[in-house]
DRENSEDO-30226 format. One record per residue: residue number from 1; residue in three letters; x, y, z of N, C-alpha, C, O in turn. Coordinates in steps of 0.05 Angstrom, whole numbers, plus 32768, in hexadecimal, padded with zeros to 4 digits. Layout:
N
+-----+------+--------+---------+------+---------+----------+-------+--------+---------+------+--------+---------+------+
:  nr : rest : n.east : n.north : n.up : ca.east : ca.north : ca.up : c.east : c.north : c.up : o.east : o.north : o.up :
+-----+------+--------+---------+------+---------+----------+-------+--------+---------+------+--------+---------+------+
: NUM :  ALA :      X :       Y :    Z :       X :        Y :     Z :      X :       Y :    Z :      X :       Y :    Z :
...
+-----+------+--------+---------+------+---------+----------+-------+--------+---------+------+--------+---------+------+
***
This chain:
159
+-----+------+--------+---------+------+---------+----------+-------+--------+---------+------+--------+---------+------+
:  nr : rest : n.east : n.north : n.up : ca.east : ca.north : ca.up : c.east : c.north : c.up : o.east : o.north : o.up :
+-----+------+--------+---------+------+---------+----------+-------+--------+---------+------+--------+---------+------+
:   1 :  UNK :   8011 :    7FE8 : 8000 :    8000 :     8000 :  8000 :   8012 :    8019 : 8000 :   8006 :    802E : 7FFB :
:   2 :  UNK :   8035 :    801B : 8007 :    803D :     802A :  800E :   803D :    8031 : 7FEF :   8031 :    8043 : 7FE2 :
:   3 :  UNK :   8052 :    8018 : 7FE6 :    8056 :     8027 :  7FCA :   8049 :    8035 : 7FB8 :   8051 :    8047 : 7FAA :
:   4 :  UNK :   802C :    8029 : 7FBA :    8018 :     8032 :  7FB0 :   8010 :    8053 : 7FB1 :   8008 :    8064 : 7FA1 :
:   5 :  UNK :   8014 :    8052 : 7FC4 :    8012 :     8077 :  7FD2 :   8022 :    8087 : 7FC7 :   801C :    809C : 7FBB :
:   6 :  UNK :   8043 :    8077 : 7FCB :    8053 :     8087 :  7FC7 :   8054 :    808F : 7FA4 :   805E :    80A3 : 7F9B :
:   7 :  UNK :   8048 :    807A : 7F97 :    8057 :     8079 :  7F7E :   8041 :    8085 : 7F70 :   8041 :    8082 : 7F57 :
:   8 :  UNK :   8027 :    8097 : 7F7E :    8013 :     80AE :  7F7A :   801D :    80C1 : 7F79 :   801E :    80CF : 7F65 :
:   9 :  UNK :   802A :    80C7 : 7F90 :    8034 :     80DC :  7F9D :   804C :    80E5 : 7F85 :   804F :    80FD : 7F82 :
:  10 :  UNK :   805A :    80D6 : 7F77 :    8069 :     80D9 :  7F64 :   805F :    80E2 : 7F51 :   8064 :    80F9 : 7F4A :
:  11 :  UNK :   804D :    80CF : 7F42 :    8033 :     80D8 :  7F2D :   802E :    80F2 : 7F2D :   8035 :    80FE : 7F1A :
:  12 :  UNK :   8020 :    80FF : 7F42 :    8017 :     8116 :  7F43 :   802D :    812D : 7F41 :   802C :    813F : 7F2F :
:  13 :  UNK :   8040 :    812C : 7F53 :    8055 :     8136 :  7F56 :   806A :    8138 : 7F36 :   8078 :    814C : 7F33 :
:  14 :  UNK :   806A :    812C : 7F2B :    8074 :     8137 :  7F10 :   8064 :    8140 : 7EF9 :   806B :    814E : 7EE6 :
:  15 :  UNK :   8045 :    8131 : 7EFF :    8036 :     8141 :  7EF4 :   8035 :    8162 : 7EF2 :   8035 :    8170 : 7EDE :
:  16 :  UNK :   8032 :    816A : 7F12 :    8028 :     817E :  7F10 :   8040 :    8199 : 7F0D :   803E :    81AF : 7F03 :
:  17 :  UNK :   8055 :    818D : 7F19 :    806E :     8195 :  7F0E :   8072 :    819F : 7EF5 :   806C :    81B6 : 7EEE :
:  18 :  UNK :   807C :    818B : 7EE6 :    8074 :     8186 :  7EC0 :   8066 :    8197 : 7EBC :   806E :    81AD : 7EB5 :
:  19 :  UNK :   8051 :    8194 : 7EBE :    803F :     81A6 :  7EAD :   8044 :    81C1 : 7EB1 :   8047 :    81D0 : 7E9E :
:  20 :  UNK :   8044 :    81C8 : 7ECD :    8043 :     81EB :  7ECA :   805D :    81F7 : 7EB2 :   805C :    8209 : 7EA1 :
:  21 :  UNK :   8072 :    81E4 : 7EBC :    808A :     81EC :  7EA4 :   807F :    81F2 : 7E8E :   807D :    8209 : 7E84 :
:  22 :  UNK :   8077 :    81DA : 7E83 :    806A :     81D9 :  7E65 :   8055 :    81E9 : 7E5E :   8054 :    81F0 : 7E47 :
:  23 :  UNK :   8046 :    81F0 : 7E6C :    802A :     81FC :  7E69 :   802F :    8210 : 7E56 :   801B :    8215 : 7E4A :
:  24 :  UNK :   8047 :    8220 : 7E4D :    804A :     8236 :  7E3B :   804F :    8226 : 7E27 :   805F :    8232 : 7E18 :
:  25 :  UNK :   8049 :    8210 : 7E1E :    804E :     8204 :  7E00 :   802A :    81F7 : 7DF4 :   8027 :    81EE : 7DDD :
:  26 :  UNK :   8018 :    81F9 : 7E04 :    7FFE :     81F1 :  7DFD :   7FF6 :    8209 : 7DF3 :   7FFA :    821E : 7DFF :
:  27 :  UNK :   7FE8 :    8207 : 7DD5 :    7FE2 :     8217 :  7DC4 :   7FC5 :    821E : 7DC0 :   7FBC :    8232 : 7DB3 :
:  28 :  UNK :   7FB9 :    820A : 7DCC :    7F9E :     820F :  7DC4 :   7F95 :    81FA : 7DEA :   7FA4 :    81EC : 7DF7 :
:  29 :  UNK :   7F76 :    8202 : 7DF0 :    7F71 :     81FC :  7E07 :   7F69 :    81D9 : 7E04 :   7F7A :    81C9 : 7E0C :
:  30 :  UNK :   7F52 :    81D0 : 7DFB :    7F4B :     81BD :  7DF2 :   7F48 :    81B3 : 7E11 :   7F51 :    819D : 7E17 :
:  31 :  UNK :   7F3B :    81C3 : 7E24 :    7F28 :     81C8 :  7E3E :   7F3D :    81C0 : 7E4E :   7F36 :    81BB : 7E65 :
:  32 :  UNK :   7F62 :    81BB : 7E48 :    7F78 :     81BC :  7E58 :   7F7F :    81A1 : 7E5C :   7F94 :    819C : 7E67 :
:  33 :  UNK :   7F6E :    818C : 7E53 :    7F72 :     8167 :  7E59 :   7F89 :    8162 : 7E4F :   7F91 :    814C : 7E58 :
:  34 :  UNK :   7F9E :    8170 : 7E3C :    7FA9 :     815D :  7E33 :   7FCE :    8160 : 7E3F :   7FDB :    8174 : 7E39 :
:  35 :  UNK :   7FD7 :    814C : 7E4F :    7FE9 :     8144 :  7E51 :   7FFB :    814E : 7E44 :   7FEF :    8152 : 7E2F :
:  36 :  UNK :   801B :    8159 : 7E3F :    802D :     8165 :  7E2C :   804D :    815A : 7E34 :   805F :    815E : 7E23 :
:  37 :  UNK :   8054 :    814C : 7E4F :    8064 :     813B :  7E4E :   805D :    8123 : 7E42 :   8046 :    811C : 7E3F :
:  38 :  UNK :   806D :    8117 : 7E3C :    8067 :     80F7 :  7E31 :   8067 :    80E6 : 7E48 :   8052 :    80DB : 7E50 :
:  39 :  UNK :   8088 :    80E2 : 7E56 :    8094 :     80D4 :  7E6D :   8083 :    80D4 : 7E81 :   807F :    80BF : 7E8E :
:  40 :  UNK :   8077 :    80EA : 7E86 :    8063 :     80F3 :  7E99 :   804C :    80DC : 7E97 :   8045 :    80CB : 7EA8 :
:  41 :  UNK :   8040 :    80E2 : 7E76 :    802E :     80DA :  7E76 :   8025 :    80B5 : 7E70 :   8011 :    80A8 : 7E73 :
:  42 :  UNK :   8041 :    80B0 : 7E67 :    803A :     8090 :  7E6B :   803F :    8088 : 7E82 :   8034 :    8073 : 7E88 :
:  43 :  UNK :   8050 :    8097 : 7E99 :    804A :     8086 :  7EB6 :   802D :    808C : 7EBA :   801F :    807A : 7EC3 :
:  44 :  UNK :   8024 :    80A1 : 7EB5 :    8003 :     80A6 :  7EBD :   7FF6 :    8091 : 7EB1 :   7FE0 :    808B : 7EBB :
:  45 :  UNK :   8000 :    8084 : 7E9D :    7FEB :     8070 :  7E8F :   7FEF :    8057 : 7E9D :   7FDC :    8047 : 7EA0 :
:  46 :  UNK :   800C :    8051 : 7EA6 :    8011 :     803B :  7EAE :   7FFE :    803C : 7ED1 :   7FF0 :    802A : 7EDB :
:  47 :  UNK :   8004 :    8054 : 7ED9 :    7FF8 :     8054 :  7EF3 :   7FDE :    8053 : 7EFA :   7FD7 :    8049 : 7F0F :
:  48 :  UNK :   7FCD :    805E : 7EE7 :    7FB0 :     8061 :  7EE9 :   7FA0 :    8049 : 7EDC :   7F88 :    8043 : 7EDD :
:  49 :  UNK :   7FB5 :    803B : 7ECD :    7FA3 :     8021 :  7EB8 :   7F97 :    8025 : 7EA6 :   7F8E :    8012 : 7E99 :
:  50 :  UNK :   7F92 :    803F : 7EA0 :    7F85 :     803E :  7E8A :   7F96 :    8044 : 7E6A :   7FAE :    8049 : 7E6A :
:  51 :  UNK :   7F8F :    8043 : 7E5E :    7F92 :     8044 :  7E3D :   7F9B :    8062 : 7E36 :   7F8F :    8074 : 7E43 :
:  52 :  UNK :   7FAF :    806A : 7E25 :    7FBC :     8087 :  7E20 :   7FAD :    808D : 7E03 :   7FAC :    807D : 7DF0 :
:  53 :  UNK :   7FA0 :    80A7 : 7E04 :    7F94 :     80A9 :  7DEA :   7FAB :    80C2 : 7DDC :   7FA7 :    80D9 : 7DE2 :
:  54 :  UNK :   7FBC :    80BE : 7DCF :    7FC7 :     80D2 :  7DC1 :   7FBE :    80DC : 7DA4 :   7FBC :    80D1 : 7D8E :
:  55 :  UNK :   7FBA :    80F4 : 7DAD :    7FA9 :     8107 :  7D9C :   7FC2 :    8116 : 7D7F :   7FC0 :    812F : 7D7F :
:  56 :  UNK :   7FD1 :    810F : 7D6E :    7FE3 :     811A :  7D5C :   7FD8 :    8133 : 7D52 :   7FC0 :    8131 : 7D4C :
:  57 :  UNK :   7FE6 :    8153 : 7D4D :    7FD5 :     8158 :  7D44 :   7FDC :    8175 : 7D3E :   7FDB :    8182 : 7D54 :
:  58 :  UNK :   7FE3 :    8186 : 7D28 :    7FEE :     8199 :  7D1B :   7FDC :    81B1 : 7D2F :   7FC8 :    81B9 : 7D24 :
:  59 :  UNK :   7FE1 :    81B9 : 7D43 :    7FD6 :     81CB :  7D57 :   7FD1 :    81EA : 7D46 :   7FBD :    81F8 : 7D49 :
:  60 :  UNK :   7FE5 :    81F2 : 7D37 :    7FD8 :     8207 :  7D2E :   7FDF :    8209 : 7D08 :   7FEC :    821A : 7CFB :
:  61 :  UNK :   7FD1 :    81F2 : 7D02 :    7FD3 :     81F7 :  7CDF :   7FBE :    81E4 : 7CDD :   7FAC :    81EC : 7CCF :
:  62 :  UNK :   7FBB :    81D1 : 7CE5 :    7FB0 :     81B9 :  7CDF :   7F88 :    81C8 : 7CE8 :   7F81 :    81D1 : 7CFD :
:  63 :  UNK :   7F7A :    81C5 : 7CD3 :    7F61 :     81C6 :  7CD8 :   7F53 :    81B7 : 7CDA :   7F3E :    81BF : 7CE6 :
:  64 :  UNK :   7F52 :    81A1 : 7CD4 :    7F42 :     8183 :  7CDB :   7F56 :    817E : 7CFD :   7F48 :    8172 : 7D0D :
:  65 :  UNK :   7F63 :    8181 : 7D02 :    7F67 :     817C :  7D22 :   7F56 :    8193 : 7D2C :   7F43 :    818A : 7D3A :
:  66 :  UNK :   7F56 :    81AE : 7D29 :    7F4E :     81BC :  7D3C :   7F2A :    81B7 : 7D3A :   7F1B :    81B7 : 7D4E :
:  67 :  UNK :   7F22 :    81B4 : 7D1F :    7F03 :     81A9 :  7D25 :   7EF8 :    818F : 7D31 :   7EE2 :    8189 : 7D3B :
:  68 :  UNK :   7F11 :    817F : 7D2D :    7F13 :     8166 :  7D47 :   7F16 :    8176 : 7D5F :   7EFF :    817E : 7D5B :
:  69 :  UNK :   7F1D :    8182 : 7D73 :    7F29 :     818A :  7D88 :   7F10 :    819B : 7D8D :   7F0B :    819A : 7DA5 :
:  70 :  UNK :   7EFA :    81AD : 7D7C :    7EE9 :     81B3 :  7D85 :   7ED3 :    81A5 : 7D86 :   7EC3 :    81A9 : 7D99 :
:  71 :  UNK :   7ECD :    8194 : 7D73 :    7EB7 :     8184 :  7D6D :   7EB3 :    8162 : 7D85 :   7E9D :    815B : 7D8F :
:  72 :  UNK :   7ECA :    8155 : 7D87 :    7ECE :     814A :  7D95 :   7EE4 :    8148 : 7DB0 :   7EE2 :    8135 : 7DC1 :
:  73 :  UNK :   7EF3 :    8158 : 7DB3 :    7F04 :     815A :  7DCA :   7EF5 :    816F : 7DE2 :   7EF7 :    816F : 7DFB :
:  74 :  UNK :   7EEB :    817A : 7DD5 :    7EDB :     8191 :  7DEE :   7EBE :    818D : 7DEA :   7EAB :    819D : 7DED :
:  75 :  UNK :   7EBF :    8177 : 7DE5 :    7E9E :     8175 :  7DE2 :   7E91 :    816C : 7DFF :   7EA0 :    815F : 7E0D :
:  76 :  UNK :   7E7B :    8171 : 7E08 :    7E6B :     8165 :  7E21 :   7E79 :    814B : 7E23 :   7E88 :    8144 : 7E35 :
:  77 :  UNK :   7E6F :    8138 : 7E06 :    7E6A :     8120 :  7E0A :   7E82 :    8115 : 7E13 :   7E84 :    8103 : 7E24 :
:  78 :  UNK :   7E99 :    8121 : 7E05 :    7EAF :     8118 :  7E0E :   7EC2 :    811B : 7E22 :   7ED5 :    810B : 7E28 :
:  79 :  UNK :   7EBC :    8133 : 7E2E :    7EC1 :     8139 :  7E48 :   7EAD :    8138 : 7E5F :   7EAD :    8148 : 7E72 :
:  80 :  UNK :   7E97 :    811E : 7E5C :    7E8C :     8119 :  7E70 :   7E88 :    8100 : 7E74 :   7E7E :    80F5 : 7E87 :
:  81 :  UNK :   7E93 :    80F2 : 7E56 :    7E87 :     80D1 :  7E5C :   7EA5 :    80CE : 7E48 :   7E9C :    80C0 : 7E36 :
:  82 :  UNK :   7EB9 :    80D1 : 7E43 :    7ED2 :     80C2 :  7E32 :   7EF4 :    80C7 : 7E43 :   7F06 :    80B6 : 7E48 :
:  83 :  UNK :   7EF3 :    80E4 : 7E4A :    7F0A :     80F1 :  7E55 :   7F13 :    80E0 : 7E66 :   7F28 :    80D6 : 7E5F :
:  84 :  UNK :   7F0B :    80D6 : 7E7C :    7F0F :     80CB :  7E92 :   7F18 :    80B1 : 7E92 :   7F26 :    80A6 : 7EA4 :
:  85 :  UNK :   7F0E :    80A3 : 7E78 :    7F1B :     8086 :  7E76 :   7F3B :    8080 : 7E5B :   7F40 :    806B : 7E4F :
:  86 :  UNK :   7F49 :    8099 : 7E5A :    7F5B :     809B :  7E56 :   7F6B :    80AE : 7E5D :   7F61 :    80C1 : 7E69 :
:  87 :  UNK :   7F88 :    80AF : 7E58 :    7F98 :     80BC :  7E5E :   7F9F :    80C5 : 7E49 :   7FA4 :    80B8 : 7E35 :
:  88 :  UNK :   7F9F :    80EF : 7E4A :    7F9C :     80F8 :  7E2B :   7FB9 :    80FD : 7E25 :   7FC7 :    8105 : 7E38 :
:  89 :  UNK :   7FC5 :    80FA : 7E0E :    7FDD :     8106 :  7E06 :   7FDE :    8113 : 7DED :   7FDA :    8104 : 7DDA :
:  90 :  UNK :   7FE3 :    8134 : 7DE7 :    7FE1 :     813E :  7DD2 :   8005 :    813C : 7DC3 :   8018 :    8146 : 7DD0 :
:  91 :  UNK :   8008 :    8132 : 7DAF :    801F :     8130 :  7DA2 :   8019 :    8146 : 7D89 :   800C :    8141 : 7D75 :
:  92 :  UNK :   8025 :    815D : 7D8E :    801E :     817F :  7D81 :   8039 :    817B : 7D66 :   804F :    8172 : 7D6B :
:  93 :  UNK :   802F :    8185 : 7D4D :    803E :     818B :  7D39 :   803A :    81A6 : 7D2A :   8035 :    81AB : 7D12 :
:  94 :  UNK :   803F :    81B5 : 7D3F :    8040 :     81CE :  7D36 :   804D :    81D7 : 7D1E :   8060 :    81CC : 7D13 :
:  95 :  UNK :   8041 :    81F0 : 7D14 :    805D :     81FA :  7CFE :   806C :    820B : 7D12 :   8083 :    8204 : 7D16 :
:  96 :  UNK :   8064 :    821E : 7D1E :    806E :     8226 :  7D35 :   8076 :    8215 : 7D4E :   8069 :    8208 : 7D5F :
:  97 :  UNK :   8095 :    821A : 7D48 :    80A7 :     8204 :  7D55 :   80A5 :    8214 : 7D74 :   80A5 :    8202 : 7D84 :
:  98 :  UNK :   80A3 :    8226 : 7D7F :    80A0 :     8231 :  7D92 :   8083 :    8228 : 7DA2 :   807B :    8233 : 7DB7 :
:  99 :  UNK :   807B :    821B : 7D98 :    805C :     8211 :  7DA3 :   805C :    81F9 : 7DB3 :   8049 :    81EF : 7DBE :
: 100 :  UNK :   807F :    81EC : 7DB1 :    807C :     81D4 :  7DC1 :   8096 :    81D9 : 7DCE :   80A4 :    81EB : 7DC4 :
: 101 :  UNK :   80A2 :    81C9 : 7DE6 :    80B5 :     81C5 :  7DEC :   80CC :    81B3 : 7DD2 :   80C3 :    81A6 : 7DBE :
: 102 :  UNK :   80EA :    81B8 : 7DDA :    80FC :     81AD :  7DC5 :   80F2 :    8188 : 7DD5 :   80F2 :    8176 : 7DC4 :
: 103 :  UNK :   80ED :    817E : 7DF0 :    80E9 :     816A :  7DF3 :   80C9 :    8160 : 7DED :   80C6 :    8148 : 7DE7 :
: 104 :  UNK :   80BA :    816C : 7DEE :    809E :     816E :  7DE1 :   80A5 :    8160 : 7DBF :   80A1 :    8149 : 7DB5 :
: 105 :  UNK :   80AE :    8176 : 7DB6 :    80B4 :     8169 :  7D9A :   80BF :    8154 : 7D94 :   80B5 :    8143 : 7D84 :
: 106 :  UNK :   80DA :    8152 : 7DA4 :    80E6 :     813B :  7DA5 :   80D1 :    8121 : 7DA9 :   80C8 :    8114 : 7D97 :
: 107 :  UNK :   80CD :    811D : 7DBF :    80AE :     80FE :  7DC1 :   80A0 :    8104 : 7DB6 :   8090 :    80F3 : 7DBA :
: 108 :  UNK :   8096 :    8113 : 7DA7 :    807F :     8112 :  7D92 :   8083 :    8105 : 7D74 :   8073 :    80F7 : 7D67 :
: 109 :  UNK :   80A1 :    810F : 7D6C :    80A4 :     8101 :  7D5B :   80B1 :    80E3 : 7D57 :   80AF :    80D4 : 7D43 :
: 110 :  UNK :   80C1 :    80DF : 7D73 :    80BD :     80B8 :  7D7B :   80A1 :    80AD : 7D7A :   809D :    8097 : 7D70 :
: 111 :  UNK :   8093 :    80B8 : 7D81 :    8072 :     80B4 :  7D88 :   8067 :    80AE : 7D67 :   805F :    8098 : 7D60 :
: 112 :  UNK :   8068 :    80C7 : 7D56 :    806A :     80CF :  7D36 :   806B :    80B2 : 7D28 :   805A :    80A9 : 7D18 :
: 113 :  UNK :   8084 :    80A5 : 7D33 :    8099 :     809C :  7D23 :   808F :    8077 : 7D2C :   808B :    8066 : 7D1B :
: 114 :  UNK :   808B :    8073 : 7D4A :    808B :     805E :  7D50 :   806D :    805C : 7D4C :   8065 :    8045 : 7D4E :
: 115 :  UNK :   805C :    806A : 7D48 :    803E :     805F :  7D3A :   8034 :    806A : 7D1F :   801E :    8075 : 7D19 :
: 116 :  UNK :   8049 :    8064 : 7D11 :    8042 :     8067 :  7CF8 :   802D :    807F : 7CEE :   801C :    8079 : 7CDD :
: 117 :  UNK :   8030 :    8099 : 7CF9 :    801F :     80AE :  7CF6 :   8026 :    80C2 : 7CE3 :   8037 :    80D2 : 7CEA :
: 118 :  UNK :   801A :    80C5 : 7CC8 :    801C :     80CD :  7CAD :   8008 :    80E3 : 7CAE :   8013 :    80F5 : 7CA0 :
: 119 :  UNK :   7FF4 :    80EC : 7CB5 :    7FDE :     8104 :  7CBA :   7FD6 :    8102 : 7CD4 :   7FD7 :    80F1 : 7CE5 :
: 120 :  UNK :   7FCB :    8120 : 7CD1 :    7FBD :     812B :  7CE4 :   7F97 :    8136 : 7CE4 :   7F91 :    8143 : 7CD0 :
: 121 :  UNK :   7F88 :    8134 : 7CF2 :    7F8D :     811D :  7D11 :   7F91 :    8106 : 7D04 :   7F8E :    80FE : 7CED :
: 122 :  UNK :   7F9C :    80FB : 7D1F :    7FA3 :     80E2 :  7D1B :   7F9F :    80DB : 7D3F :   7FAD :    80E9 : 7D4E :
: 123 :  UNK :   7F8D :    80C7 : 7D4D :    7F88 :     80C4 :  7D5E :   7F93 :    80A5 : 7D66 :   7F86 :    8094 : 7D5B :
: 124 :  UNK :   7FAA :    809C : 7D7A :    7FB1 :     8087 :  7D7B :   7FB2 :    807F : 7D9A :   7FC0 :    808A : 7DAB :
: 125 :  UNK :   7FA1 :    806B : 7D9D :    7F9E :     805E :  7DB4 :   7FAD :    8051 : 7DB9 :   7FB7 :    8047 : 7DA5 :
: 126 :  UNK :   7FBB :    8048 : 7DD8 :    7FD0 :     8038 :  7DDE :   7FD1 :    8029 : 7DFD :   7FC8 :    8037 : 7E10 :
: 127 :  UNK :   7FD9 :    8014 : 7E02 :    7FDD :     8014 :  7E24 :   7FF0 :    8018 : 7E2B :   8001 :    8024 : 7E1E :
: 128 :  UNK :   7FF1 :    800F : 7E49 :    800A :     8011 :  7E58 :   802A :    8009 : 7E4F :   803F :    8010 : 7E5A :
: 129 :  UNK :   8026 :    7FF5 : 7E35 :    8039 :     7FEC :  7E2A :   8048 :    7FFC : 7E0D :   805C :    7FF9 : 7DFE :
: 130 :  UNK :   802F :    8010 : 7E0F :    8030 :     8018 :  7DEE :   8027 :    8008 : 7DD3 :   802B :    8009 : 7DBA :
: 131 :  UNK :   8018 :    7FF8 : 7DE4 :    8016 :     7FE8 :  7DCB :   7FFC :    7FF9 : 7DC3 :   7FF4 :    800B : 7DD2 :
: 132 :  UNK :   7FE9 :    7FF4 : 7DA4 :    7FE0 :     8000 :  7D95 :   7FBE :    7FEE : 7DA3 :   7FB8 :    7FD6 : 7DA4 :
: 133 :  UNK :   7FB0 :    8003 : 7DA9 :    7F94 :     7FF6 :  7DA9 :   7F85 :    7FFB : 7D96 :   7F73 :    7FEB : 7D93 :
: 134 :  UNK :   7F87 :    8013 : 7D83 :    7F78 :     801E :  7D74 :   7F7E :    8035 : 7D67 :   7F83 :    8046 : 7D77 :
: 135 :  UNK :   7F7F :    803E : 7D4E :    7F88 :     8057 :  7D3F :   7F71 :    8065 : 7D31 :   7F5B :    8059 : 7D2E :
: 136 :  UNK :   7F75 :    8077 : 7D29 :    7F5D :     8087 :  7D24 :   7F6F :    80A1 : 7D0E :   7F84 :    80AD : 7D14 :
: 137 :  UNK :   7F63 :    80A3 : 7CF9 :    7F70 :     80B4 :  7CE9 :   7F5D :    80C9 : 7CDD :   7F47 :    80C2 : 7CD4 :
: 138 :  UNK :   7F64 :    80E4 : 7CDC :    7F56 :     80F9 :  7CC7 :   7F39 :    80F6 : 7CDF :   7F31 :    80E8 : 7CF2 :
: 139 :  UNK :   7F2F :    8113 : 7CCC :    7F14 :     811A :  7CDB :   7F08 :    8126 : 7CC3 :   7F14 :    8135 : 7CB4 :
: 140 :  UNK :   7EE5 :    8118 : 7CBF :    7EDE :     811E :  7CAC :   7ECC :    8139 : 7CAC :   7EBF :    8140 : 7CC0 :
: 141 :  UNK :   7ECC :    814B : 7C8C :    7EC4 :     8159 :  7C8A :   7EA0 :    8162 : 7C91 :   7E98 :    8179 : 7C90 :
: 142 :  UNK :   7E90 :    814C : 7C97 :    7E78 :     8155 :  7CA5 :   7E73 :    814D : 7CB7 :   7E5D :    8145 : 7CBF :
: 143 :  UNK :   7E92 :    814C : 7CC8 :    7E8E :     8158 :  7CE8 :   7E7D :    813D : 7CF7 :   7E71 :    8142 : 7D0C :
: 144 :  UNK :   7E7D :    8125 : 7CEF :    7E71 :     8112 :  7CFD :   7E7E :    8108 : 7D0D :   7E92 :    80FD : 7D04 :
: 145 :  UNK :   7E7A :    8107 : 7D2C :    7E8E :     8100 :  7D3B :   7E83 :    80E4 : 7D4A :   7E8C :    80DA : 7D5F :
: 146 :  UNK :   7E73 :    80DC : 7D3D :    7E5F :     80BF :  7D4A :   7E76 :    80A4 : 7D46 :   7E73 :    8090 : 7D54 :
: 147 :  UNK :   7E88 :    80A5 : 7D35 :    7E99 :     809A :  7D32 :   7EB6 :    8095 : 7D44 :   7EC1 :    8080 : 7D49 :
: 148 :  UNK :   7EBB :    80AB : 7D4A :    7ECB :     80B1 :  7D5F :   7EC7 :    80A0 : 7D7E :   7ED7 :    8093 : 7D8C :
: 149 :  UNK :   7EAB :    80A9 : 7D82 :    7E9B :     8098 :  7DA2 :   7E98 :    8086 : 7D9C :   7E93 :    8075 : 7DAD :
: 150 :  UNK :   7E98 :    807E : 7D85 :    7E91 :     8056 :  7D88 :   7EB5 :    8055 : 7D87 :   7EBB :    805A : 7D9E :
: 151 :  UNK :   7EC3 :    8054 : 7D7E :    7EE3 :     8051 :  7D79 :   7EEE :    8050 : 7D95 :   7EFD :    803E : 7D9C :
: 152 :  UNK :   7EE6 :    8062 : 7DA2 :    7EEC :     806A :  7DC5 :   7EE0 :    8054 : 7DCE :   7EEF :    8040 : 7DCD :
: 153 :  UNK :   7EC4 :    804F : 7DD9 :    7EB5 :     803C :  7DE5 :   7EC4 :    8019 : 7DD5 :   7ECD :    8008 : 7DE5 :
: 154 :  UNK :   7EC4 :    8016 : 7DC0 :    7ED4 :     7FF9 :  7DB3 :   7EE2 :    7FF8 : 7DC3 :   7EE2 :    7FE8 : 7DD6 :
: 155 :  UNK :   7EFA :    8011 : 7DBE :    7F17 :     800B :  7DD9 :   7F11 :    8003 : 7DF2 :   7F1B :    7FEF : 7DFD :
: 156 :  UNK :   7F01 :    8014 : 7DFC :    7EF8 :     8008 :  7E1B :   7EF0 :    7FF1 : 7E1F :   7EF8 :    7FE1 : 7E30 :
: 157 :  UNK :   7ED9 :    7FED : 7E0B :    7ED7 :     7FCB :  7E0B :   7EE6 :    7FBC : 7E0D :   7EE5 :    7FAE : 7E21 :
: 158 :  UNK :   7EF9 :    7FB9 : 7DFD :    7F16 :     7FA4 :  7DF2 :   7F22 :    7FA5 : 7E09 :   7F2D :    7F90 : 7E11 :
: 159 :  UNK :   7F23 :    7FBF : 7E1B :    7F3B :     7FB8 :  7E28 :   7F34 :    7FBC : 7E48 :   7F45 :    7FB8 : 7E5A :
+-----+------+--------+---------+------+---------+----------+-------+--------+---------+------+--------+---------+------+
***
């Protein structure tokens, strides 16, 4: 039980650390969920059990991410019945290199590279292992996001 405590107490503690550093490299709000260390955020995955949803995603050029990010990332539905059963990670490909940390960039593009990620959005589910539960590519032009919640809910099922 000790470890258990203690190894919260860690969790949180570089969490909340981390982030304030970083917080000047999030470009857009997307209601503040998303994670921006990596390291950080797979012990959070390993620690909490659940599944890492990494969100890829051209933060300020890319327009099919940002109508994903309003349509489905700040939506009710998804911040009242999806958020909670993963751990979010935004992997940002800015044109503006100033929008991420030089280590930000750096794991994003191992991340890039080790899941075969060619466009944006590109939504890739993972566990504690990194292994691949589910990928998700592009966002379509009439905005249907019914596709997305069943994609989410499948994952949960499976795993």
């Amino acid at each position: 039980m000790k470890i258990l405590i203690f190894s919260f107490l860690i969790v949180i503690t570089f969490t909340s650390s981390g982030y304030a550093q970083d917080s000047f490299a999030i470009n857009h709000d997307s209601n503040g969920i998303w994670q921006q260390d990596f390291s950080k955020t797979a012990k959070l995955t390993e620690f909490t059990d659940k599944p890492m949803l990494i969100f890829f995603t051209g933060s300020d050029w890319c327009g099919p991410c940002k109508m994903l990010i309003s349509d489905v990332f700040k939506s009710e539905k998804f911040n009242n019945e999806v958020k909670n059963n993963f751990v979010l990670y935004e992997a940002d490909f800015p044109r503006n290199k100033n929008l991420v940390t030089a280590s930000q960039r750096s794991d994003n593009y191992k991340l890039k590279s080790k899941y075969s990620v060619s466009s944006y959005p590109t939504i890739v589910i993972v566990n504690e292992k990194g292994e691949v539960l589910g990928k998700m590519k592009g966002y379509n032009s009439i905005r249907n996001t019914s596709y997305y919640y069943t994609f989410f809910d499948d994952i949960l099922k499976d795993n």
